[in-house]
C-alpha positions in Angstrom: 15.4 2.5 10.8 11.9 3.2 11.6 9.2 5.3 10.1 6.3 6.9 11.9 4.0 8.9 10.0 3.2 12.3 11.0 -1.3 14.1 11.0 -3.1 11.9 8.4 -0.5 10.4 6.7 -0.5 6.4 6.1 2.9 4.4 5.3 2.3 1.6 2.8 3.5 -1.3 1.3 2.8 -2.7 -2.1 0.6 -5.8 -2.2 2.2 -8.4 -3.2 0.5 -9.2 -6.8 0.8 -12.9 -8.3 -1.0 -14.0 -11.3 -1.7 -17.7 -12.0 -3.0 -19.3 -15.3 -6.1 -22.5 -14.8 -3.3 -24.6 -14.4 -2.1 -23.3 -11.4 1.7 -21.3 -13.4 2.5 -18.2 -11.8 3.4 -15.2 -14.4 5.6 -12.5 -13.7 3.5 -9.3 -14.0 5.0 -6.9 -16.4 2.1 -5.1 -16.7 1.3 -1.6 -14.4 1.4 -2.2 -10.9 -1.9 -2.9 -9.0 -3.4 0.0 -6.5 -3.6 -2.4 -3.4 -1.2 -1.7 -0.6 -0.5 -3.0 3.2 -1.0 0.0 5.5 2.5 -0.2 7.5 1.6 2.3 10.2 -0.9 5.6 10.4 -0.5 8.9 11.8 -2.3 9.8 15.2 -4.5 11.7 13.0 -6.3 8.7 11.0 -9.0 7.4 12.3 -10.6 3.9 10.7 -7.6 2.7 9.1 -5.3 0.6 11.2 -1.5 -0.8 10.5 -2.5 -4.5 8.9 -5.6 -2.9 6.7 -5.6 -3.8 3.0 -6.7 -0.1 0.8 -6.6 0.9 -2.4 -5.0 4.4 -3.7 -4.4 6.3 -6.7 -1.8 5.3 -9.3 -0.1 8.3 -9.1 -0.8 9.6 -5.4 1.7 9.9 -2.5 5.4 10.0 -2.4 7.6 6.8 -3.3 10.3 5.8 -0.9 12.9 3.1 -0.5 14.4 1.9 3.0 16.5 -1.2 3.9 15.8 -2.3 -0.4 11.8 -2.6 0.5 9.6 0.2 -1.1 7.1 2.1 0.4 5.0 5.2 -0.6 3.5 7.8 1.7 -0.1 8.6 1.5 -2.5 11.3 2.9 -5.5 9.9 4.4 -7.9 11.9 1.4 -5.8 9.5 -0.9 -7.2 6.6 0.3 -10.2 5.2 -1.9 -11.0 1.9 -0.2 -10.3 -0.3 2.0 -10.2 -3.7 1.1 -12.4 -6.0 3.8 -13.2 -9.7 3.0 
């Protein structure tokens, strides 16, 4: 099943989020889940924010999803606070 989004709205994906200690262990992060998301796909009304973009949104913005066990979370383009460039 595919999602397109519809006017300004973005699909994302959470960034994936691993956290290493100086030697190099990764920890499992049991703490609140960080802001950064994959932009999936983008409406035909968003301009400047392409599918592959890194961007950062509100904790609590957008509406959460779960297709084929992955989640996403639906986002209005006004939601977006960043994006992330190198």
């Amino acid at each position: 099943m595919k999602l397109k989004p519809m006017a300004d709205n973005l699909l994302l994906k959470q960034a994936e989020a691993m956290e290493t200690t100086a030697s190099g262990i990764i920890l499992a992060a049991a703490k609140e889940k960080p802001a950064f998301y994959e932009v999936i796909s983008a409406g035909p009304d968003v301009k400047g924010i392409a599918a592959g973009d890194r961007v950062v949104v509100g904790n609590y913005t957008g509406s959460d999803i779960k297709l084929d066990g992955v989640d996403y979370k639906f986002v209005k383009l006004e939601d977006v606070l960043a994006v992330v460039t190198d």
